[in-house]
C-alpha positions, 0 to 999 in steps of 0.5 A: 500500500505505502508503495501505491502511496509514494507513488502517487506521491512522486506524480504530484510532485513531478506534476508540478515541475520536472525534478531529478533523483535528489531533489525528489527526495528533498521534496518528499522530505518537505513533507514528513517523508523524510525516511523514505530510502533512496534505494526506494525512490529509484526502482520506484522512478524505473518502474514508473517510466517502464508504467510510461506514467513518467520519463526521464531526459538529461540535463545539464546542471550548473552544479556539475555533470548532467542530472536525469529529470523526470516529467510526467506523461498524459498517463501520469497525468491520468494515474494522478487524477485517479490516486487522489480520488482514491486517496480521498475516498480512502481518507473519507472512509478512514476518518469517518471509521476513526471517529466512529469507532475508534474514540476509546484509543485517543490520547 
């Protein structure tokens, strides 16, 4: 499931701008995901351009050699549009479950 997660993670970043490696996982970590390993995040970028929801081309980069951004593709655009509707469904049903039925676990 975290897989599904982080994957439509990095499609809501990609979306915004093209990014590389790196500063993908400095983004992810703006945003509590800072223990996510890199040895996670690039299979991941692999499976998702062999998915074509992405692709990559390199670019030169004023800090020193080239850097492989990654883009997003108009079925990356379609799996996005689909994980945040899942992800809200899913959000729904869990909050509603949680106050429901899970009052007596609060801190």
């Amino acid at each position: 499931m975290l897989k599904g997660i982080l994957q439509g993670c990095l499609l809501i970043l990609i979306n915004q701008k093209p990014y590389y490696g790196y500063e993908i996982s400095q983004g992810l970590s703006q945003y509590g995901f800072e223990n996510v390993p890199k040895g996670t995040i690039y299979p991941l970028l692999i499976s998702m351009e062999k998915k074509e929801l992405i692709f990559s081309k390199m670019m030169p980069s004023k800090e020193g050699p080239k850097r492989k951004y990654y883009y997003i593709t108009v079925n990356g655009k379609q799996a996005l549009e689909s994980f945040i509707s899942q992800w809200n469904h899913l959000s729904l049903n869990v909050k509603k479950l949680i106050n429901e039925r899970g009052k007596k676990y609060e801190n």
